[in-house]
Structure formats: C-alpha cells, structure tokens
LUMVO-348983 format. One record per residue (C-alpha): x, y, z. Coordinates in nm, 4 decimals. Layout:
east, north, up
X, Y, Z
...
//
This chain:
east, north, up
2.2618, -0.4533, -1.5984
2.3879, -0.6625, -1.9320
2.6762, -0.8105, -1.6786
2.3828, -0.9312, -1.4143
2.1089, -1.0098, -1.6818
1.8885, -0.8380, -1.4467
1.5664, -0.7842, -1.7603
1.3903, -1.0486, -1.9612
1.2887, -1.0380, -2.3162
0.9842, -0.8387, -2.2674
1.1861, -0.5339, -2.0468
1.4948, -0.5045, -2.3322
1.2263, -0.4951, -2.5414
1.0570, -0.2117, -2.3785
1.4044, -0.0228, -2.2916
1.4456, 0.0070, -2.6629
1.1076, 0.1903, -2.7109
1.1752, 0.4102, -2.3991
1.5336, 0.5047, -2.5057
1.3644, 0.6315, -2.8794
1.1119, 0.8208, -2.6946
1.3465, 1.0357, -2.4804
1.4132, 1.3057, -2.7554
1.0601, 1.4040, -2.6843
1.1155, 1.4536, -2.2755
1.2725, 1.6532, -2.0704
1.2965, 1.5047, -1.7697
1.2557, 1.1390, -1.5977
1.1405, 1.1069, -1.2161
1.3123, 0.7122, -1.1305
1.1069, 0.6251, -0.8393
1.0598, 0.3154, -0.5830
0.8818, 0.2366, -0.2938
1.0270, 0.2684, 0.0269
0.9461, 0.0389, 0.3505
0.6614, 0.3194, 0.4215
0.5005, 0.2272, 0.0379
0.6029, 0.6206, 0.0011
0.7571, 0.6978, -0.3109
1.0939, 0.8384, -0.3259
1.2823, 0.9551, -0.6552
1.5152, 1.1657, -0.8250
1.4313, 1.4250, -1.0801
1.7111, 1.3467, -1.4206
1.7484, 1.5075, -1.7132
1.6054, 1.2921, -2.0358
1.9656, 1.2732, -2.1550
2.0944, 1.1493, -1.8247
1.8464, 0.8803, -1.7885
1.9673, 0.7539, -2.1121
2.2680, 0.6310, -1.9466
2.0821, 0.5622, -1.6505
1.8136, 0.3015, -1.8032
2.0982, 0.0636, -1.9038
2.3088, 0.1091, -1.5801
2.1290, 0.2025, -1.3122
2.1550, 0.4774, -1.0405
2.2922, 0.5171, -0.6964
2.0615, 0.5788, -0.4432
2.1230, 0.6789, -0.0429
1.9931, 0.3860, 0.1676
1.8091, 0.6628, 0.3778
1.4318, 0.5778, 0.3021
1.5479, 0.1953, 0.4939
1.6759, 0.3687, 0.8129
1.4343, 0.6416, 0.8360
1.0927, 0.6246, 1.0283
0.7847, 0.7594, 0.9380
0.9419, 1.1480, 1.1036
1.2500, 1.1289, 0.9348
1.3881, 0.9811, 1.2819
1.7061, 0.7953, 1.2718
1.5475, 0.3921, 1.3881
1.8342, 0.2153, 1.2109
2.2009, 0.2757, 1.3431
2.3756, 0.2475, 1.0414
2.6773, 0.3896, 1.1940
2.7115, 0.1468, 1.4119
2.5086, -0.2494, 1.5113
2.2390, -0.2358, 1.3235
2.1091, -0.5394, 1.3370
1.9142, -0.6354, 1.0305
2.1941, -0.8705, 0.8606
2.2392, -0.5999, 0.5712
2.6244, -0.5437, 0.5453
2.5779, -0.2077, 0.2557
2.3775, -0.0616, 0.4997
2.7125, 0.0509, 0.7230
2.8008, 0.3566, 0.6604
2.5054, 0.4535, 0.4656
2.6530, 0.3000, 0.1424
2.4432, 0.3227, -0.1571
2.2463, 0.0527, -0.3352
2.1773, 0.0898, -0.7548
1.8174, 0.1369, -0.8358
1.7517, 0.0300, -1.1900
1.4350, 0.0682, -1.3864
1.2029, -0.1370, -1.4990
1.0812, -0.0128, -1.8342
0.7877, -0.1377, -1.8364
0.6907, 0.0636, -1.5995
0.7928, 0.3704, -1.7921
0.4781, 0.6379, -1.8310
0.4884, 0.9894, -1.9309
0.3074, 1.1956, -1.7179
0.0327, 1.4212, -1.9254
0.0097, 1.8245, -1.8773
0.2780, 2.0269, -1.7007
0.5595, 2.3074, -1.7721
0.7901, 2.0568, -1.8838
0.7618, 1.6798, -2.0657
0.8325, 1.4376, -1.7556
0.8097, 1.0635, -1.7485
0.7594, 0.8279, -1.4836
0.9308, 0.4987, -1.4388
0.9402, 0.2630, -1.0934
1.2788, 0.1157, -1.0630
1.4112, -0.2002, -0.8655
1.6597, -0.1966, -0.5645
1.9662, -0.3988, -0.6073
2.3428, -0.4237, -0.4535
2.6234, -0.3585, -0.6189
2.6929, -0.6849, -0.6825
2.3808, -0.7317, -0.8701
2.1441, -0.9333, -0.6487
1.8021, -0.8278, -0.4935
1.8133, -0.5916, -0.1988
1.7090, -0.7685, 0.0851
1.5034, -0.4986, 0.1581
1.3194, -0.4071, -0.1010
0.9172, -0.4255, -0.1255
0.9217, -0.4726, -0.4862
1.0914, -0.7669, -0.4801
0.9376, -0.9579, -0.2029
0.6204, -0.9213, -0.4181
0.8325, -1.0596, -0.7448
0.9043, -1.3744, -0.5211
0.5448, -1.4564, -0.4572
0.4400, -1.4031, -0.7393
0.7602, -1.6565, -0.9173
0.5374, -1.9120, -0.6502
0.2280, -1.8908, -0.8352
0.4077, -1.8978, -1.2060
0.5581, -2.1901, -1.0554
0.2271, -2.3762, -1.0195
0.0625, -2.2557, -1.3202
-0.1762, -1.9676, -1.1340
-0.1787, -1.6074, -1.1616
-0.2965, -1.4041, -0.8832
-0.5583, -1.1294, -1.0163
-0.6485, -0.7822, -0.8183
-0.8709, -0.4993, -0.7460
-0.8069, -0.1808, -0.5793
-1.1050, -0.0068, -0.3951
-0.9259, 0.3115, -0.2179
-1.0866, 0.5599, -0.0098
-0.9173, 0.9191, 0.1031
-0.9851, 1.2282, 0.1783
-1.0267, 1.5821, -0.0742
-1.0149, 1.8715, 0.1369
-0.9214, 2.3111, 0.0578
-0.6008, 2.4304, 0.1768
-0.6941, 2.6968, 0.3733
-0.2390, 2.8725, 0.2944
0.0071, 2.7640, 0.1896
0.2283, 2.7689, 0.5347
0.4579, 2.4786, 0.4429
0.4165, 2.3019, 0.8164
0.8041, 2.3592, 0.8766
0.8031, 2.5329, 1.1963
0.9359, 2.2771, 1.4947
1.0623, 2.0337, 1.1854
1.3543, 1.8249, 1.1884
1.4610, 1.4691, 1.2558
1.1722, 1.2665, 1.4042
0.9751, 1.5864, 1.4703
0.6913, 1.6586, 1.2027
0.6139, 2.0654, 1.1965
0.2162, 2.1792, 1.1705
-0.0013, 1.9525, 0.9342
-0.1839, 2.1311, 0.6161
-0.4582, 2.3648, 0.6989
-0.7581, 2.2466, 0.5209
-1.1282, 2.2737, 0.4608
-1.3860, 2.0269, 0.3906
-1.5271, 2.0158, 0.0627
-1.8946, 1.9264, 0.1888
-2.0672, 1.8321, 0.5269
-2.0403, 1.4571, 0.3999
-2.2830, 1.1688, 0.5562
-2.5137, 1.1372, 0.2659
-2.3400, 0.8348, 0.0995
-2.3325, 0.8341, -0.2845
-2.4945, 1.1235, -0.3005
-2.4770, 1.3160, -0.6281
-2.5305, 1.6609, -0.5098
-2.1858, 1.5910, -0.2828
-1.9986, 1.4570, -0.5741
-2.0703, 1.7789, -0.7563
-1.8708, 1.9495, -0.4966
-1.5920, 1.7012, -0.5722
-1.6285, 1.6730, -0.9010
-1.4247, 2.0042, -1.0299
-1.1108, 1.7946, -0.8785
-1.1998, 1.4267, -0.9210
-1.3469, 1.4474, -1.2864
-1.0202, 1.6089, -1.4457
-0.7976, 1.3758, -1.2261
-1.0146, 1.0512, -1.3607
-0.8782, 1.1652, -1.6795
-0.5476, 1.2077, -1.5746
-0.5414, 0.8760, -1.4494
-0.6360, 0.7171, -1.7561
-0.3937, 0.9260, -1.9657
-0.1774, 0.7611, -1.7518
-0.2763, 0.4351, -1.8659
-0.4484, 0.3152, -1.5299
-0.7972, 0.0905, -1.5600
-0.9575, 0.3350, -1.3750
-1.3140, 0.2187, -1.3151
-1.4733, 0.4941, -1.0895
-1.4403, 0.7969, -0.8660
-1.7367, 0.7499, -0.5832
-1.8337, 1.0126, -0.2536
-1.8231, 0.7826, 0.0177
-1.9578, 0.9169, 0.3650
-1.6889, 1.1434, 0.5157
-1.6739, 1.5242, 0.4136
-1.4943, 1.5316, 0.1083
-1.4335, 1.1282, 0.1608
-1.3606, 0.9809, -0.2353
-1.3582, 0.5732, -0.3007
-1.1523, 0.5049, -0.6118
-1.1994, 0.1962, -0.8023
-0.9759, 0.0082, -1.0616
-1.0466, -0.3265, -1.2763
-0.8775, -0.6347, -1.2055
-0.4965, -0.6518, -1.2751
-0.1845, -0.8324, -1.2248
-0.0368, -0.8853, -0.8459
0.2792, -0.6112, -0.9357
0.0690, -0.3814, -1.2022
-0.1797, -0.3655, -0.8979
0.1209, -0.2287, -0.6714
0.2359, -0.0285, -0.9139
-0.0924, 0.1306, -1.0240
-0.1409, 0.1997, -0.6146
0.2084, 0.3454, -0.5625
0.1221, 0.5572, -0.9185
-0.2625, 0.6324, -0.8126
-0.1837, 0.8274, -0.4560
0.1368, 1.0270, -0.5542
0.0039, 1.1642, -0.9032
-0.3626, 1.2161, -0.6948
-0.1772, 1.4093, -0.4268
0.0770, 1.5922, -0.6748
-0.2285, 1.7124, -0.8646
-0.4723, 1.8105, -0.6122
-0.1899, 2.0033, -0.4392
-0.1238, 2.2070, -0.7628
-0.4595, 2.3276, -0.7417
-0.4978, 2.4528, -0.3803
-0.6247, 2.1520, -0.2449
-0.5113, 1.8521, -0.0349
-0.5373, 1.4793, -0.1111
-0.4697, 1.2687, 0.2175
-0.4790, 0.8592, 0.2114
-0.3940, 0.8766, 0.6134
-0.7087, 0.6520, 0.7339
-0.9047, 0.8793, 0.9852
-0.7649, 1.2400, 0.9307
-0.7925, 1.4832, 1.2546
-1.0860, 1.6352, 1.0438
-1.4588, 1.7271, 1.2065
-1.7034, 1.4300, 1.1474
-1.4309, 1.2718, 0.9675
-1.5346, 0.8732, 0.8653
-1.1955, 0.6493, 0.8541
-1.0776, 0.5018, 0.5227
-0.9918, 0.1955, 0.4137
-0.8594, 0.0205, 0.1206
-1.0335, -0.3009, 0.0137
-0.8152, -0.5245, -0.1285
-1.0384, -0.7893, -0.4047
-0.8549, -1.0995, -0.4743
-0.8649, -1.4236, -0.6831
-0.6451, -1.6259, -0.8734
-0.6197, -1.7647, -1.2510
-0.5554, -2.1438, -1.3416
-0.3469, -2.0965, -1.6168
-0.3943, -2.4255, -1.7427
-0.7462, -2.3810, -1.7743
-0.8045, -2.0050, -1.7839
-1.0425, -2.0163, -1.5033
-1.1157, -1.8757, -1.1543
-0.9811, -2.1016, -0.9345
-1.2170, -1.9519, -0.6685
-1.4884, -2.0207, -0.8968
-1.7958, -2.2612, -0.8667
-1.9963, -2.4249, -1.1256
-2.3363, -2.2518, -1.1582
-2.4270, -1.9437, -1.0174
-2.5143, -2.0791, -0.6794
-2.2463, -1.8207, -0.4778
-1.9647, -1.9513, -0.2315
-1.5978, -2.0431, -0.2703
-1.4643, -2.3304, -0.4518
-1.2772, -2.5793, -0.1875
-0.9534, -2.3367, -0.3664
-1.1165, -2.0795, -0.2503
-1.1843, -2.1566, 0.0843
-0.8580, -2.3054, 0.1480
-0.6831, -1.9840, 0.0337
-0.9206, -1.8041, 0.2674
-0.8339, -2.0035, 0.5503
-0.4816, -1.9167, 0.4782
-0.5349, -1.5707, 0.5117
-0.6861, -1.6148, 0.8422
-0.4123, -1.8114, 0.9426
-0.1614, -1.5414, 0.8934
-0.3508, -1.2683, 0.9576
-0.2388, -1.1346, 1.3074
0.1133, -1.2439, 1.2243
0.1076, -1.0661, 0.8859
-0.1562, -0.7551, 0.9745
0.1255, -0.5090, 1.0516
0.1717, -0.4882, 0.6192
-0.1717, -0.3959, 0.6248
-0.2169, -0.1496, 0.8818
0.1338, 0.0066, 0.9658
0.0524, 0.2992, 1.1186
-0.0460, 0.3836, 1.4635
-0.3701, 0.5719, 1.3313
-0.5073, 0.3119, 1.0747
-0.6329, 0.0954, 1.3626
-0.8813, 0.4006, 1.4702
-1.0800, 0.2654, 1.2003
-1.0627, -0.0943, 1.3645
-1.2360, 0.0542, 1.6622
-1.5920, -0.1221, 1.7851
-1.7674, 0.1834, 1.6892
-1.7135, 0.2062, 1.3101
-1.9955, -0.0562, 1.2556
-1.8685, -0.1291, 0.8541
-1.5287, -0.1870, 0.9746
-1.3760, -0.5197, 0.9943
-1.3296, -0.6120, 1.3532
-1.2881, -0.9959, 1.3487
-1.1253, -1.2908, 1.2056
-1.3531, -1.4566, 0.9440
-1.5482, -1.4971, 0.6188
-1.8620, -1.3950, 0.4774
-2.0438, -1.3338, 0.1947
-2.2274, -1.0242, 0.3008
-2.1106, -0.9403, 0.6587
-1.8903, -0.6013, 0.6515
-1.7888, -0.6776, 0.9747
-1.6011, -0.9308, 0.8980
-1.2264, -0.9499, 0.7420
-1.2744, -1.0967, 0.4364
-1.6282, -1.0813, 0.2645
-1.7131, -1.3487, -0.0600
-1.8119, -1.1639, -0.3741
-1.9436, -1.2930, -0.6983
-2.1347, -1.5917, -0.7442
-2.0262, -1.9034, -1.0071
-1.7256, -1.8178, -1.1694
-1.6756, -1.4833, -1.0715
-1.6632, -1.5345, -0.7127
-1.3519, -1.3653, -0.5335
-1.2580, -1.2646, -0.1926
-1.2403, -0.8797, -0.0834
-0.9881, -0.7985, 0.1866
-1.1493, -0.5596, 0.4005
-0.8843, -0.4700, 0.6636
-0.6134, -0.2469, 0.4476
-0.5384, 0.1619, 0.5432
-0.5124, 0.3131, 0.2169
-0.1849, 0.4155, 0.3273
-0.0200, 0.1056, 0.3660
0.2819, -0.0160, 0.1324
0.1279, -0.1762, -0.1435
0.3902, -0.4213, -0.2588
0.3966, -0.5635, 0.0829
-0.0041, -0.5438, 0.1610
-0.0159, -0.7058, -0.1752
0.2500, -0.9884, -0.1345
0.1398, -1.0321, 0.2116
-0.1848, -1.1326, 0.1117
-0.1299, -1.3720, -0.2292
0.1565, -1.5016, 0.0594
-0.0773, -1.6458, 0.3105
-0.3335, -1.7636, 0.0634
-0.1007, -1.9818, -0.1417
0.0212, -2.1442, 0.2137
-0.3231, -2.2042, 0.2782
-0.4012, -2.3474, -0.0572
-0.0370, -2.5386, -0.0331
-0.0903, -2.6908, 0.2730
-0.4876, -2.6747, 0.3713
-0.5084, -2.5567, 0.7724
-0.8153, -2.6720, 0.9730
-1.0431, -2.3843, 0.9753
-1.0097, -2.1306, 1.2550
-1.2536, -2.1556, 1.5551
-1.4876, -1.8463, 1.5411
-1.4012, -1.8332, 1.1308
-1.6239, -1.9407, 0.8488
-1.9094, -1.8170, 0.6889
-2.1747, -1.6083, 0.9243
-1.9070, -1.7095, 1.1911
-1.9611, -1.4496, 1.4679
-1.8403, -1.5494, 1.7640
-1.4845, -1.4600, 1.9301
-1.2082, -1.6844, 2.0244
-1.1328, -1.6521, 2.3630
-0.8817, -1.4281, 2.4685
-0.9773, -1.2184, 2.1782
-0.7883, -1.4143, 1.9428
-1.0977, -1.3964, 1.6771
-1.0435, -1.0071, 1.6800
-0.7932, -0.8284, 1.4393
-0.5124, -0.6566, 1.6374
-0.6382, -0.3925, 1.8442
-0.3148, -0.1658, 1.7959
0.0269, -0.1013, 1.6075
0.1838, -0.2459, 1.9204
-0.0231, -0.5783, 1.9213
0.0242, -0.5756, 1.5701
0.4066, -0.5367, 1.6049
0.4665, -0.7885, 1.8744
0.2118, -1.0358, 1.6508
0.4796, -0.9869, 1.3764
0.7729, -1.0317, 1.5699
0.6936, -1.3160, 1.7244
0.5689, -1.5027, 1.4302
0.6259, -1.5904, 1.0683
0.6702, -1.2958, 0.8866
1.0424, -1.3867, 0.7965
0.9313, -1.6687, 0.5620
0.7579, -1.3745, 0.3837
0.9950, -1.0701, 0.3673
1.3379, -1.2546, 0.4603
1.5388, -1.1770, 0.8028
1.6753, -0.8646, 0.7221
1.3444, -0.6456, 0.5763
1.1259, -0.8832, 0.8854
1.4214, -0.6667, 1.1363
1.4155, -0.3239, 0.9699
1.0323, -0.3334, 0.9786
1.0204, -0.4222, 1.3251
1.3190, -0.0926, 1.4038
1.1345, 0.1358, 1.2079
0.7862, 0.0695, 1.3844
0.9336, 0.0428, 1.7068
1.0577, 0.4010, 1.6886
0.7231, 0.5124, 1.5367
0.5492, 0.3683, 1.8550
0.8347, 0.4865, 2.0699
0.7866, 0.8609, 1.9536
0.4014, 0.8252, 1.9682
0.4260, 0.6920, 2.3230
0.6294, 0.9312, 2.4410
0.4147, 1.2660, 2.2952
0.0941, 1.0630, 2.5031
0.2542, 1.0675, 2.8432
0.3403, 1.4702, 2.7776
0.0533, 1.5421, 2.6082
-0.2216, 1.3278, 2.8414
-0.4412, 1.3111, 2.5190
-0.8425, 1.1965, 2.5498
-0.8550, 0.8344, 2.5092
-0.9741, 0.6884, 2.1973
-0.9629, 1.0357, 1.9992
-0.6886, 1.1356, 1.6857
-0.4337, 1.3276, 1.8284
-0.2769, 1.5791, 1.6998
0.0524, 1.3421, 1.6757
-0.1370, 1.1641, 1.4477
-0.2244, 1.4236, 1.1992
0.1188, 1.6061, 1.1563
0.2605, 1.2767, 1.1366
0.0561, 1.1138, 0.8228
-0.1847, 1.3825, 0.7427
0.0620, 1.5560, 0.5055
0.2841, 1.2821, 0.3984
0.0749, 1.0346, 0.3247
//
C-alpha cells in the first residue's frame, strides 16, 4: 500500500493505533460489501492481520459474479462482458483495510475486531466494481465544491423465534436456495408504537441497543413499528461513507446477534410472514456548506420548505429516480411494498412536506429542513443507495432541471403513461437502468455486472412462476428462501 499511497494522513495515523492494539485480539474479520450490500469476509488471526493491514489481502472475485442464489450470472470463464480484464479466470483482487474503520466487536468466546476494507487491483487502482468506491467518488464531488453531504438512517426489519435450528440446506446448491428459517412472531403486531409490544421485543432489542453503541454507532432509537415483531432503528446524522458503513455494520452484527440467541433478524422488505407489514428504509438527507457551516437546504426563519438548494437537489432526485431506483430497491420482493395497497408507501414521483405517499417528504422547518427518501428496502446495498442518491442531487443542484410534471409539493397527479409512478417491478426497474444513465454513476463495468446479476435473479424468479403458477400479487415462497435468510 506504501508503493500506491493508497491512505492519507488521518488512515496511517489510525493503522498505527490499530497495529498497537492487536496484542489484545485474537482475531480480525476484514470485510467489504459486495454488489448485493452483503458483507463478505475472512476470519485472520490478530498476528496475520498485522501483515495484512499494511499489504492487503487476496480475495476471490466470487461475490461480483455471483447472484443473489449463489448462481453463476457472470461467465468469467469465458465473454463476460463487463470490461473487467482480472475478472477472467476468477483472478483475485487485494482488499485492503481502511483503519478507520477498525472496531472491536464487544462480548464473545474470543477478542475479534471488525474492519471494512477497500477493493483494489493488483496494480493498485480502484476496482471498477466496487460499491465503496463509487460512494468515495461522489463524495470527492462535494469536497470539491466545498459541501458535505450529511445522513440519517431510519431502518425497519423484522425480529422473529426460530422455531430449529434445521440449517435450510436441503435442495441447496448453485442458484437454488434450500428451506428458509422456521420462525415465530414475537407479537400479533398492528398496534403501532405500542409499549406493551416493545416489551415483547425488548429482551432482544434493549441488549443489542447496547451493543450497538459499544460499537461506537450513534444509535438514536429502537421503535415497534406495525408488523409482528416489525423494529424501526434510528441513527443521528453522519457522514455520506460512516452512514454506509454504520448500515453495512448495523444489519450483520443485528443478525449475528439475534441468531446467537435463537432468534432471527431479517431486513428482506415483506417477509412470507402472517399479517406481515413491508419494510422500508428511509433514507434523511441534507448537505453542509462548508464555507459557512450551514444547511444548504435551510431557510431563514422557521417558516418550513426547501431553500432554492434544496429544491433543486430535490428535483435532481426526481430526475434520476427511475433510471437510478434499481440501487434502491434491488430485489424482486422490495417492490411488494410499492404496491397501491400499502397506503404509507411511496408510490409516486414527487415532494412533500407531509404526504407519505410520496417519494421524498420535506422535514424540518428553518435551518433544519432536510429531505427524507422514502423509497429504500432495508436490504438494499448501502454504498450504492447512498451514492445513488447524493449522485442525482448534486446533478440537480449542478445543473437545475425544470421541475417534473406531476412533481412538487402536494403534487398528486400522474404523468401519463405512468411515468409519475415509481417502477412497478425489478424488471421495469432493470430495463429503466439499462437504458439510462446509470453509467455516469457506477462506471461501465459495475453499470454491466449489475445489470448480469439482476437479470439472472429475474431469470430464476421467472422461471419458478411459470412452474409454480403462484397467486398473483402474493410473496411466494421463491421470495422467502431467497432473501428471508440471507438478508
């Protein structure tokens, strides 16, 4: 990494304190966040790490080719299209940690740290496909003009009983997902915030809250929402990549722990669960002048609305919304939740500043007015939900778009055509991105690897449907052993 200068001041810095905290670990889990936002690691000793903080480690390039069942949807043995010469043969890329990322993880048989690392090639320059660094080059964009994007997290996901512990392997294997967890809800849900319900969560959620903070995340508070056993998880604002970071952090500890204790954790959006209410993951957004220290989003007085900032990066996200709506909802099941009948979900293209229905809803008033980004499955990848996001609203505040027709404050009206409507499905979605902008975003080669690995998801989902015959407009049972466990 000293031949590529790949760390600034601040990360040698922090390598130095990590490196004279080792003696006190065992082990180190060096983790990053694949295409799916699922993370992937390797488990090595506290002594090997040591070598591997300053030089990296090789990694198999199988979380890029793999879909969401372990299904083969880029040919790396042969044309694989996505401009990505290391990816022939399966050759490995060098994942090398960023230290500042570097948490031990409290409780447990043996002393284990945590660290996120970044992919690279071998010759020392960004992997094309790697989440974590599209998100690095939108945020260089806003250091570039003196802003800094600022974030909030609002999750929502399911806590349910395992009922055994039958590892869901029977009928496994490469693009074929075996039974999904057995599980129990926790309460008959459908009285929201009620505190009775959260007492039934609350032998779970309260020693996980402080788990999380151990960890060092801003956690601001563990909610019931609706669904049985449904939990909304709150952070305070933070940084465009500590908010990525925090999210990949937040679902795998909160699924590692809950699963040590009997219990399942699931983030997939609407689980094939009785009475089961969909999640979603609200995304809260504004941005810093850094010349001023102020919301940029912010008005004087506390007379509500969006600066002419604000509403210019709103109409960016509007812009690029179909085109970009795949990073938001990437699964075939997170646009259940889209569906007409979940009245609180956002079903159309526009702004408000109470209207749930709506994609993006104005909160605050004065200065700490921001925008809340209503559309997200909490499963999604967070580096590129995230990047996709600050993306679009810097075009829009870069070059100021005529607002959409049917968008706008207590807009409700479609565009013809249904244009005004978010992308009814993963394939709409898909053939959105592909035939739009997304490249300028993620570069060529991540835009095509997306694209392969969705189009195989769809592909497989498609072809269970026409066996299967399932009841229109219902889960299926795809659905559940194909995110219910994973994610």
């Amino acid at each position: 990494m000293a031949d590529h200068e790949l760390w600034d001041e601040a990360r040698t810095a922090a390598a130095e304190r990590v490196e004279a905290s080792l003696a006190d670990l065992d082990f180190v889990r060096l983790v990053f966040g694949d295409p799916h936002g699922l993370a992937r690691s390797k488990t090595l000793t506290a002594e090997a790490f040591r070598t591997v903080l300053r030089n990296g480690m090789n990694f198999s390039p199988g979380p890029f080719v793999f879909d969401t069942a372990h299904a083969v949807a880029v040919d790396f043995l042969g044309d694989h299209g996505i401009g990505v010469d290391e990816i022939a043969g399966a050759g490995n890329f060098v994942l090398v940690p960023d230290p500042l990322t570097f948490h031990p993880l409290p409780g447990g048989d043996a002393r284990t740290a945590w660290v996120i690392g970044d992919e690279y090639l071998r010759d020392g320059s960004p992997h094309p496909l790697s989440s974590r660094a599209v998100l690095r080059r939108v945020v260089d964009r806003y250091t570039e003009r003196d802003l800094a994007p600022v974030l909030g997290l609002e999750v929502e996901w399911y806590l349910t009983r395992r009922l055994d512990d039958a590892p869901g392997n029977t009928g496994n294997g490469f693009g074929l997902q075996g039974g999904a967890p057995r599980v129990s809800a926790l309460n008959a849900g459908y009285q929201f915030n009620l505190d009775a319900y959260y007492d039934t969560v609350a032998p779970l959620t309260d020693p996980l809250a402080l788990h999380l903070l151990a960890l060092g995340l801003p956690l601001r508070s563990m909610e019931h929402e609706s669904g049985p056993g449904q939990v909304e998880t709150t952070f305070a604002p933070m940084s465009a990549l500590d908010t990525a970071d925090a999210m990949l952090l937040f679902r795998t500890v909160t699924k590692n722990w809950c699963a040590r204790r009997g219990h399942h954790a699931s983030f997939m959006s609407q689980p094939l669960l009785d009475a089961a209410d969909p999640s979603g993951w609200h995304l809260n957004q504004s941005v810093t002048d850094l010349t001023t220290g102020g919301n940029l989003f912010g008005t004087e007085g506390p007379c509500g609305g969006l600066s002419p900032h604000g509403k210019a990066y709103a109409e960016g996200l509007l812009n690029w919304a179909r085109e970009l709506f795949l990073l938001s909802v990437p699964t075939v099941n997170g646009y259940r939740r889209l569906a007409a009948e979940h009245t609180l979900a956002p079903t159309r293209l526009g702004w408000s500043e109470e209207d749930r229905s709506a994609m993006l809803r104005v909160v605050g008033r004065g200065a700490a007015a921001h925008i809340e980004n209503r559309i997200g499955e909490p499963c999604a990848n967070p580096y590129l939900a995230v990047a996709a996001q600050l993306f679009a609203g810097l075009e829009g505040i870069a070059a100021p778009a005529a607002p959409l027709e049917g968008a706008g404050a207590g807009a409700g009206a479609a565009v013809p055509d249904g244009a005004g409507l978010v992308p009814q499905g993963l394939r709409e979605a898909l053939d959105a991105f592909r035939a739009g902008r997304a490249a300028r975003l993620l570069g060529r080669p991540l835009a095509a690897c997306l694209a392969k690995l969705k189009e195989s998801e769809l592909r497989r989902f498609d072809a269970w449907c026409l066996q299967a015959a399932p009841a229109a407009g219902r889960v299926t049972e795809w659905e559940q052993r194909e995110y219910f466990g994973v994610y």
